[in-house]
KOLSETOR-310681 format. One line per field, with one value per residue (C-alpha): z negated, y negated, x. Coordinates in steps of 0.2 Angstrom, whole numbers, plus 5000, padded with zeros to 4 digits. Last residue first. Example, Ala and Ser with C-alpha at 12.3 -4.5 7.8 and 13.67 -1.06 7.14 Angstrom:
! residues 2
z	4964; 4961 .
y	5005; 5022 .
x	5068; 5062 .
//
This chain:
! residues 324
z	4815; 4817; 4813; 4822; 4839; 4834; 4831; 4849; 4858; 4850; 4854; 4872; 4874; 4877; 4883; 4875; 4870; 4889; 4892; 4878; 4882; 4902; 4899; 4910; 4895; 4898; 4891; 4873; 4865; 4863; 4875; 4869; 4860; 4852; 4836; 4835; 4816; 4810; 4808; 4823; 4826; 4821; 4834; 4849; 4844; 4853; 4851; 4843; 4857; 4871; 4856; 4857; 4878; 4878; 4866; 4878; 4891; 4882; 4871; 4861; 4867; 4879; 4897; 4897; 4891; 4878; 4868; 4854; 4851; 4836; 4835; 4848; 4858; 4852; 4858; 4874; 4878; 4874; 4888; 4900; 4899; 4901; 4914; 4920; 4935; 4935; 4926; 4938; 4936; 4917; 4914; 4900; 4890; 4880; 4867; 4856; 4842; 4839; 4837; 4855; 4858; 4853; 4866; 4881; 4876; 4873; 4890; 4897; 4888; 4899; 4915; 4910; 4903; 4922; 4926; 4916; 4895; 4885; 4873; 4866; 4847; 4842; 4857; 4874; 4892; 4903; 4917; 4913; 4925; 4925; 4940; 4941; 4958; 4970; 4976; 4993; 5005; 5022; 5026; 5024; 5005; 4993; 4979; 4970; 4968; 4959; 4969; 4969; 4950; 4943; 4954; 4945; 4960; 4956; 4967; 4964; 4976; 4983; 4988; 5004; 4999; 5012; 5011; 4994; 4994; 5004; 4989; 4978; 4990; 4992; 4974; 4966; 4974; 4972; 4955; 4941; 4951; 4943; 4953; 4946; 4957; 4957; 4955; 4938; 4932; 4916; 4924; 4934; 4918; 4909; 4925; 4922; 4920; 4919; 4928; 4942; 4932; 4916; 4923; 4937; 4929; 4933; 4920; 4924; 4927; 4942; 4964; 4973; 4985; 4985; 4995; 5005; 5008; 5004; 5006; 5011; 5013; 4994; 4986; 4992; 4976; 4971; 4989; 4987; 4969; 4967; 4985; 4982; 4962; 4955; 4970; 4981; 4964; 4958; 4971; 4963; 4947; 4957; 4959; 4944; 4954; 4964; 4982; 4984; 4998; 5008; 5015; 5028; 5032; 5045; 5046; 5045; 5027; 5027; 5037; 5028; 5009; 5019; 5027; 5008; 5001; 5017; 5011; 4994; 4994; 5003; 5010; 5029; 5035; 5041; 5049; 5053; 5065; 5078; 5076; 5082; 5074; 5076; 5075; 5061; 5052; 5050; 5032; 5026; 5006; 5005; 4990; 4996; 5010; 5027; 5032; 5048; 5044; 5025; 5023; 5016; 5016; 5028; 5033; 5044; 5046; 5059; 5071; 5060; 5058; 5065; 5050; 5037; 5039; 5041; 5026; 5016; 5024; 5017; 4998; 4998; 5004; 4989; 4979; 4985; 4995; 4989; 5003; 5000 .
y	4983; 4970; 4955; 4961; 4963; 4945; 4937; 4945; 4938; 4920; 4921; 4929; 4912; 4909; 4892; 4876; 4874; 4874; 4861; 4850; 4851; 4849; 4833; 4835; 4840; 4856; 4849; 4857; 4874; 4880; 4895; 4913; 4926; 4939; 4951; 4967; 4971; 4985; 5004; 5007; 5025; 5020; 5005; 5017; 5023; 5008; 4993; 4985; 4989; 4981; 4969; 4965; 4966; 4954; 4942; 4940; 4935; 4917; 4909; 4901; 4907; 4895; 4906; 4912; 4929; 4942; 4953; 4965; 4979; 4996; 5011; 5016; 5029; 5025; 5008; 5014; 5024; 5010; 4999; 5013; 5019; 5000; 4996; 4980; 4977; 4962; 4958; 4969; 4969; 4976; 4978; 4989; 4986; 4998; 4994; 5007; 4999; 5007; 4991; 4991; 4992; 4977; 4967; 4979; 4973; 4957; 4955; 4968; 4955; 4941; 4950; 4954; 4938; 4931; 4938; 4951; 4957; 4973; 4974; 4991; 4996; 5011; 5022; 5017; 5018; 5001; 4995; 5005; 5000; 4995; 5001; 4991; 4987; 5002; 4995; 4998; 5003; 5003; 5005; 4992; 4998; 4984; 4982; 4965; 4947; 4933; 4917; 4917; 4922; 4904; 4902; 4913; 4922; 4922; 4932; 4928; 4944; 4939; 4957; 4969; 4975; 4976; 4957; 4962; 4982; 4973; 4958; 4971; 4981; 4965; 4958; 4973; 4975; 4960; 4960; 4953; 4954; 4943; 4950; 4944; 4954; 4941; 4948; 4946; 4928; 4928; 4934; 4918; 4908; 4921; 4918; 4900; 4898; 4877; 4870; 4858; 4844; 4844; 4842; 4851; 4852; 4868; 4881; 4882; 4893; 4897; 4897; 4901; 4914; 4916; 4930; 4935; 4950; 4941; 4955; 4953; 4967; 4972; 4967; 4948; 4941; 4954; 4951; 4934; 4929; 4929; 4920; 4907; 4901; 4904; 4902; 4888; 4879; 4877; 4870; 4854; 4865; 4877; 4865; 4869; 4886; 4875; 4874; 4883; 4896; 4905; 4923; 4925; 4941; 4939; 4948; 4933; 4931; 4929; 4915; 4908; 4910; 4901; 4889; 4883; 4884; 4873; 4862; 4860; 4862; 4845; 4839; 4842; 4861; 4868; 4884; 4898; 4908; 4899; 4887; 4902; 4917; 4919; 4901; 4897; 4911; 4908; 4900; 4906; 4906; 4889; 4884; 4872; 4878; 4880; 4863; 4869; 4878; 4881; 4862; 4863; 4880; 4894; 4910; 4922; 4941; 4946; 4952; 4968; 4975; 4960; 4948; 4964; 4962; 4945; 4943; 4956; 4950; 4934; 4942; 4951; 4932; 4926; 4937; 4939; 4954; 4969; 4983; 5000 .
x	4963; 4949; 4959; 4976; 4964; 4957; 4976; 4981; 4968; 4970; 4989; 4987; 4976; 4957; 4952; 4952; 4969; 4978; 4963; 4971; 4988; 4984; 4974; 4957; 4948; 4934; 4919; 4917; 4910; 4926; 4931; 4931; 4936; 4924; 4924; 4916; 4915; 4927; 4926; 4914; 4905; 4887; 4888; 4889; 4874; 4867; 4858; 4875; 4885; 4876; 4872; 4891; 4892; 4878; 4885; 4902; 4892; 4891; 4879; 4896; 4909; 4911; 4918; 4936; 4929; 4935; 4924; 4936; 4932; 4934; 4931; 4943; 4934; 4916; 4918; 4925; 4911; 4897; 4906; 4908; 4888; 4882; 4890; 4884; 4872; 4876; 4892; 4902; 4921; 4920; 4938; 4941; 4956; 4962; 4975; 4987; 4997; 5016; 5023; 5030; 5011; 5006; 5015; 5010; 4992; 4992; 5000; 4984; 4971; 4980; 4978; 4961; 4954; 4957; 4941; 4934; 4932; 4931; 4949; 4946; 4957; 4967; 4964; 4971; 4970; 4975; 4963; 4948; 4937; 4916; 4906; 4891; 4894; 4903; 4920; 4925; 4938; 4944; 4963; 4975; 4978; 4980; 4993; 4993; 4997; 4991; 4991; 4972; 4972; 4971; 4954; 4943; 4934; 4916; 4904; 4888; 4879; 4862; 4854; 4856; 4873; 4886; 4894; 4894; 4904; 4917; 4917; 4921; 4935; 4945; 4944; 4948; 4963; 4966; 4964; 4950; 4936; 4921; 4904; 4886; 4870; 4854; 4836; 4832; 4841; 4850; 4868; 4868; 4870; 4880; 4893; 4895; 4914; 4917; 4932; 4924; 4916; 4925; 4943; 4950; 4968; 4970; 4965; 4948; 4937; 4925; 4929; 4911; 4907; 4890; 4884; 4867; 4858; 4840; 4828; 4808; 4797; 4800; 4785; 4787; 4788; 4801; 4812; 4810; 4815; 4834; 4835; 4821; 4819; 4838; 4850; 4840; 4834; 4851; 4858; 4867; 4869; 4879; 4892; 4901; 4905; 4919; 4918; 4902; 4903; 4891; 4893; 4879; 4871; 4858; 4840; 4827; 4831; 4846; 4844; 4833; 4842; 4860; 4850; 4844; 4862; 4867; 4854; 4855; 4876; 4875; 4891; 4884; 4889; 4904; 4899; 4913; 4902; 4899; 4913; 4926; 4929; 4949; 4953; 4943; 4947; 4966; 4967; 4951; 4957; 4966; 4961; 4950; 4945; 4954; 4955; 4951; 4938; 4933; 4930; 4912; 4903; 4897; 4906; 4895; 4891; 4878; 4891; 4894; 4914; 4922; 4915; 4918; 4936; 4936; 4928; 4938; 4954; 4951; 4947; 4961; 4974; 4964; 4971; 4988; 4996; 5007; 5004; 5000 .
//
């Protein structure tokens, strides 16, 4: 397998899946010859042509809304939001039209659409375009919620997206576009809902996504010179979420720690702990499940004081300690 970036997965799953069904399209602001702006369709411009690679008016309502209609009408359009903040400019698109239709419709109707859209922060974004939403698209029946962790995982989860006949969030946490990873040429997808165990272990479970992950594993190979044993289950899939590997886990270690980069408070995070909680899984723990999260505050646009609002290895470390 190659080693290839992140974003450079998630490219070649687009264009991969664009030459492999003619009713695949790219839509959203700059991604032609700008080439978006993290630079994620560098070169798809040139090989799809303007037909395909749509570069709509700096309204996410309307090109949202075009995106739902021609879905619709039997096309499969991937549609990107620049940053995930901007979802709340489209909201109604996303959360009343393509999440509802095929229910309201009684299944004659399907929306096989996604929403690629760059979330977290880390950058120096400020308030505006570093927040991770994820628990808000997770509240609405009808939408599927993807956070790839890898670009492995990246490539063959948005494949498995473009393929589904749903709306699929997928949310590619933009400090891990310049990560890199092993990714076979050959043709592969990721089934959603399918949770991964990214490191084994049996004293104590990290469960977290996103960027958490690479973080979680640091913590990870740092304890374990001390003779501490870490799991870390990468969930991958928020919506449908695996259920079955998260309350396996628990049982495993006895013990977890929830870890997202999103505010703690009323975050994702509280539906992997009653996950746990409503289950017998919670009979077999020797410790309170702890989380870690972001402060519930705007994200600063000072470097120090962003750096301080999200999760760190230190924080994930001292709750893992905390619970052993």
């Amino acid at each position: 397998m190659r080693e290839i970036t992140y974003k450079d997965a998630v490219r070649e799953a687009m264009c991969e899946e664009m030459r492999r069904d003619e009713n695949v399209y790219f839509m959203g602001e700059d991604i032609g010859a700008y080439c978006g702006a993290f630079g994620v369709s560098k070169g798809m411009l040139e090989e799809f042509g303007p037909e395909r690679i749509l570069e709509p008016p700096i309204s996410e309502t309307a090109f949202m809304g075009a995106g739902v209609g021609s879905a619709i009408t039997g096309m499969r359009p991937i549609v990107e939001l620049m940053f995930s903040d901007f979802m709340a400019v489209c909201y109604d698109q996303i959360i009343n039209q393509a999440a509802k239709m095929h229910f309201m419709f009684a299944g004659k109707v399907s929306v096989p659409m996604v929403i690629r859209t760059a979330s977290g922060g880390g950058t120096g974004a400020a308030a505006q375009h570093s927040q991770s939403l994820e628990q808000m698209y997770c509240h609405v029946p009808g939408l599927k919620v993807v956070v790839p962790s890898t670009a492995y995982d990246a490539k063959g989860l948005l494949k498995a997206s473009i393929r589904d006949n749903n709306t699929v969030v997928f949310l590619e946490q933009k400090r891990l576009y310049k990560n890199k990873g092993l990714v076979p040429e050959e043709d592969y997808t990721i089934p959603l809902g399918v949770a991964d165990i990214k490191r084994e272990g049996k004293d104590v479970s990290i469960i977290t996504y996103g960027r958490m992950v690479p973080m979680s594993l640091e913590v990870a190979e740092k304890l374990e010179k001390e003779g501490i044993s870490v799991e870390v289950l990468d969930l991958r899939t928020l919506s449908p979420l695996d259920t079955e590997a998260i309350i396996a886990t628990a049982k495993k270690t006895r013990r977890v720690v929830v870890v997202h980069e999103a505010v703690q408070f009323g975050g994702f995070g509280g539906e992997v702990v009653s996950t746990i909680a409503d289950s017998d899984a919670f009979y077999y723990l020797d410790a309170p499940i702890k989380r870690v999260g972001a402060l519930y505050c705007p994200v600063p646009f000072n470097p120090v004081l962003e750096a301080n609002t999200f999760p760190t290895p230190e924080r994930i470390e001292a709750a893992v300690r905390e619970t052993l």
